[in-house]
C-alpha positions as CSV (number, residue, x, y, z in Angstrom):
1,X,-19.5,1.3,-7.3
2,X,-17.0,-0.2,-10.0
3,X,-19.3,-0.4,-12.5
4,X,-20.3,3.6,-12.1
5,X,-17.0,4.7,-11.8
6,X,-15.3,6.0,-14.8
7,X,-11.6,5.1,-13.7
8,X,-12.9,1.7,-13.0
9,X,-14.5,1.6,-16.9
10,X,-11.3,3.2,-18.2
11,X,-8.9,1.4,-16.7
12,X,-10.4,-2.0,-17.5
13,X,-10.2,-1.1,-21.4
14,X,-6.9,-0.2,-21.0
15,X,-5.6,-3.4,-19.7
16,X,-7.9,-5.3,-22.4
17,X,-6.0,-3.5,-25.3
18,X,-2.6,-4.4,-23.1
19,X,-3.6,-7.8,-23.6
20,X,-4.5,-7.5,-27.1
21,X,-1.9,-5.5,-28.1
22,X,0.9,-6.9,-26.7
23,X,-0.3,-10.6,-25.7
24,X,-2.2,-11.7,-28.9
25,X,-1.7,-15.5,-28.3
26,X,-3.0,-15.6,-24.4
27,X,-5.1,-18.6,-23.8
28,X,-5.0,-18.7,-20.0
29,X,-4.6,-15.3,-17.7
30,X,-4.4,-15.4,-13.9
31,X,-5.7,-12.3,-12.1
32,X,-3.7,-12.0,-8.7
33,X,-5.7,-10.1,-6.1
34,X,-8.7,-9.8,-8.4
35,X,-10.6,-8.7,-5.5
36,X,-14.6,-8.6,-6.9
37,X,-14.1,-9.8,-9.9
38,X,-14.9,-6.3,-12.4
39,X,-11.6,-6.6,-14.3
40,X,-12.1,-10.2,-15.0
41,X,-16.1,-10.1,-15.7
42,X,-14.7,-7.5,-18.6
43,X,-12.5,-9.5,-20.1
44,X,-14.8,-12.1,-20.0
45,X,-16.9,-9.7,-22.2
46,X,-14.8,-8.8,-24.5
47,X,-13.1,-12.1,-24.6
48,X,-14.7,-15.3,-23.7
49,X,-12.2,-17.4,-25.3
50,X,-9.5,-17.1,-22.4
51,X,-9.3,-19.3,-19.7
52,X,-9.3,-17.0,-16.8
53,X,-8.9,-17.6,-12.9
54,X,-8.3,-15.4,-9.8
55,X,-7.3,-15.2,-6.6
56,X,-8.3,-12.8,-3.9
57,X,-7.2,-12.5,0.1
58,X,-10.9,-11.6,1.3
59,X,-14.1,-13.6,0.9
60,X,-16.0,-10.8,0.5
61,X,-14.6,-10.0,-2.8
62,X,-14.4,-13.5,-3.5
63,X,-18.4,-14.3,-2.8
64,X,-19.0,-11.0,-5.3
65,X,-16.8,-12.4,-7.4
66,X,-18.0,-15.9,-7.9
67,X,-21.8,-14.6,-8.6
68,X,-20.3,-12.4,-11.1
69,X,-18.3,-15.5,-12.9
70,X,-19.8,-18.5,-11.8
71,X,-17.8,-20.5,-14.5
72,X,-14.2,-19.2,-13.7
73,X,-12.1,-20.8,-10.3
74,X,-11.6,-18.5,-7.9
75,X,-8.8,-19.3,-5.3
76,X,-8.6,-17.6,-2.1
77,X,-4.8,-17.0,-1.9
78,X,-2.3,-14.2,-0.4
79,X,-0.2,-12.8,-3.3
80,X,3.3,-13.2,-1.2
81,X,2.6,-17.3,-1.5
82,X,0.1,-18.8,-3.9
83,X,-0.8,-22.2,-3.6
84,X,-0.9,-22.8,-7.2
85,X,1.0,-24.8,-9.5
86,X,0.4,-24.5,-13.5
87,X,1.9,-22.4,-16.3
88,X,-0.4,-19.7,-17.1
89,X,0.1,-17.8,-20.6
90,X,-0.6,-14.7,-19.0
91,X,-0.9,-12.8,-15.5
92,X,-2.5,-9.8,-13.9
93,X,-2.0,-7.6,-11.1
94,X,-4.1,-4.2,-10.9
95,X,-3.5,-2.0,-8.1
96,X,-2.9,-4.7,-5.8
97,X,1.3,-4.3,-5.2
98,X,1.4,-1.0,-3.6
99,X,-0.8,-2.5,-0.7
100,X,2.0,-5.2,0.1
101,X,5.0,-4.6,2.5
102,X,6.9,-7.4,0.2
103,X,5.9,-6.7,-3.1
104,X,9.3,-7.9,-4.1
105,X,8.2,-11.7,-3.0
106,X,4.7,-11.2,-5.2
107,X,6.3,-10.2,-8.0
108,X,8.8,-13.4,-7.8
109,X,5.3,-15.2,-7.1
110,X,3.8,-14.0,-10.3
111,X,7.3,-15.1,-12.0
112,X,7.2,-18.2,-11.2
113,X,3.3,-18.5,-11.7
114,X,3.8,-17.4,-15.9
115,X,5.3,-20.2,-18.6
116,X,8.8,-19.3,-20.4
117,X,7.5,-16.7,-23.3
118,X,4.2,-15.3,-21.6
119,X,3.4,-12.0,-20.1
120,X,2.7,-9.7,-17.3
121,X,0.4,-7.0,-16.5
122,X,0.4,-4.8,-13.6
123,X,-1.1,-1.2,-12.5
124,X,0.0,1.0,-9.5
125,X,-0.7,4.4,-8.4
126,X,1.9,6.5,-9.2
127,X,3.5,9.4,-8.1
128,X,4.2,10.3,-4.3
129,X,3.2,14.0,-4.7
130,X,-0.3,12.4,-5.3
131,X,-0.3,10.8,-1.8
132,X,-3.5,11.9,0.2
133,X,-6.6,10.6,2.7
134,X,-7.7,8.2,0.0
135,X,-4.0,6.4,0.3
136,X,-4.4,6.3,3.6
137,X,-7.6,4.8,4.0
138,X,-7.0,2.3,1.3
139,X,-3.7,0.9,3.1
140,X,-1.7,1.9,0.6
141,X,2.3,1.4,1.7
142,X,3.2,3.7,-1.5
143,X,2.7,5.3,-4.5
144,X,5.3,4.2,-7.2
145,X,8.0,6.4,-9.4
146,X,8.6,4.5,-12.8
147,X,12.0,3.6,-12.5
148,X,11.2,1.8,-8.6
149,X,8.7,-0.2,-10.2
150,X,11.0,-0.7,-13.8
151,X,13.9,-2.0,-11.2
152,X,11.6,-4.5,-9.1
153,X,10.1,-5.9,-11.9
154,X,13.0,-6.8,-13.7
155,X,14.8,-7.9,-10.6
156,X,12.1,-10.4,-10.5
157,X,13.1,-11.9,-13.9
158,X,10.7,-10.1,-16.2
159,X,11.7,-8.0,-19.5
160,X,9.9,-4.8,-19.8
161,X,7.5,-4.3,-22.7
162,X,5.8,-1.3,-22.4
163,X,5.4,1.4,-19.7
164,X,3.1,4.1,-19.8
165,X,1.4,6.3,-17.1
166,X,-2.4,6.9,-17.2
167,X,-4.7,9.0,-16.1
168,X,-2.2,11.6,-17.0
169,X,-4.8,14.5,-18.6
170,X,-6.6,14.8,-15.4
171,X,-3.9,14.7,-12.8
172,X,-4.4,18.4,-12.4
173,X,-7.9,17.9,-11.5
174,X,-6.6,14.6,-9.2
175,X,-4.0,16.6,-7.2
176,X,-6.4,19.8,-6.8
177,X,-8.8,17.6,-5.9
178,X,-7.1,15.5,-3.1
179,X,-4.8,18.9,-2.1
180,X,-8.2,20.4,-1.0
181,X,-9.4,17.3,1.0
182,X,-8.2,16.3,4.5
183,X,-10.5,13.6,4.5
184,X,-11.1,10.2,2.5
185,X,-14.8,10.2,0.4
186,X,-14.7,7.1,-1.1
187,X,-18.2,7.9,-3.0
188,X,-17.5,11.4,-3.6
189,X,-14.3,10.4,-5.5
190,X,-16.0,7.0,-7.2
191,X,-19.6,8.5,-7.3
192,X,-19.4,11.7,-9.7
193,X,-22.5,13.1,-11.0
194,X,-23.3,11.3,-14.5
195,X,-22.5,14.4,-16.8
196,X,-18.5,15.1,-15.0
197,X,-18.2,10.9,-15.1
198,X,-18.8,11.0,-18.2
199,X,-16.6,13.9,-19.1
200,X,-13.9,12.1,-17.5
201,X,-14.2,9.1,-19.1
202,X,-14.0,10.7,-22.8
203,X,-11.0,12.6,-21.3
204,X,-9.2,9.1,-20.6
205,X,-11.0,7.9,-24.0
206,X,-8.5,10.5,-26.2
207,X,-5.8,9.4,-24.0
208,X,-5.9,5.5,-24.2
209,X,-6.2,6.4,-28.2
210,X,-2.7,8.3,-27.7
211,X,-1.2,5.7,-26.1
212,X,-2.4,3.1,-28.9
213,X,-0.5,5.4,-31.2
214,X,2.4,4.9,-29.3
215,X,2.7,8.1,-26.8
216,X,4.2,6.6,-23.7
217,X,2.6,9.5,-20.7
218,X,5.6,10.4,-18.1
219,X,3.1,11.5,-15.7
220,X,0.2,10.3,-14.3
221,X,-2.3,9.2,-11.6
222,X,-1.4,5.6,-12.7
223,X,1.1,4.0,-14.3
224,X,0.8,0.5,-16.2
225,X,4.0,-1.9,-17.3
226,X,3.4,-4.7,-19.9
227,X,6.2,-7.3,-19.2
228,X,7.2,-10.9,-20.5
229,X,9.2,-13.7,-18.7
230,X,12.2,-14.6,-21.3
């Protein structure tokens, strides 16, 4: 459903201009958690020059993702202790911490897993108002406020870049949306019709462009921090 989903599409471009933007010299990015492989198969797209690897918990993601990339390693790994050694010039984490109780040890994982001068990446839902069926059923343990996620990032060694929330024009439609729903629908929420996906998606289109301008969103379904290890 990745593919057809335009949050999926939107976010992906979003973390390619991240990379671009911030990490022009990247070589080598580890994806922690990269679960099927979409984020990485896009990058691979748009940028077949990096050396890329992930890591996942579960095989299933794992098999999906190693038919997707049959060239890249794949390691199956939990996030709190990764059993790799290396200096990567870049890595990833995209809505993967708010699923871990100890997302203080990950992020000291994905310190030491970046060399002295390269950069980190992460996504998070955001917001706690936003909590809802969907958080529930996706074993999320929370929903971040900037400033929790600012603190445990930098606690971990990193300097802060670039924060920015996204998904930020259609948080009125978000919250109506899960306010009205007692129940998780996993395809109704990643399965619009074509014409209101892509609506959405030319929605998060004119916002990406404002945040390549410079606009930093203070709300937001999402929020995304561009880091660097000194």
């Amino acid at each position: 459903m990745e593919g057809n989903s335009f949050w999926f599409r939107s976010r992906s471009r979003l973390i390619e201009w991240a990379l671009g933007r911030y990490l022009p010299q990247v070589r080598s990015f580890l994806e922690v958690g990269c679960g099927n492989g979409f984020v990485l198969a896009e990058l691979h797209a748009r940028r077949p020059d990096l050396r890329l690897t992930g890591t996942d918990l579960y095989p299933e993601g794992l098999r999906i993702a190693r038919a997707r990339l049959p060239h890249v390693p794949f390691v199956r790994a939990d996030a709190v202790c990764l059993p790799l050694a290396g200096s990567y010039d870049a890595v990833g984490i995209f809505d993967v911490l708010e699923h871990i109780d100890d997302d203080e040890r990950v992020l000291g994982e994905l310190f030491r897993m970046v060399r002295p001068g390269g950069g980190l990446l992460i996504t998070v839902p955001q917001h706690r108002m936003l909590w809802s069926a969907m958080d529930d059923l996706a074993c999320h343990r929370r929903r971040y406020a900037r400033r929790q996620l600012i603190d445990r990032v930098t606690a971990a060694g990193f300097e802060i870049t670039r924060v920015s929330s996204f998904v930020s024009l259609l948080v009125p439609a978000m919250f109506a949306s899960r306010y009205n729903r007692r129940t998780a629908d996993v395809r109704g929420e990643l399965s619009l019709p074509g014409p209101l996906d892509r609506t959405c998606e030319r929605i998060m289109d004119v916002e990406r462009a404002l945040i390549r301008m410079g606009i930093s969103w203070p709300v937001g379904g999402s929020l995304l921090l561009v880091g660097s290890r000194p």
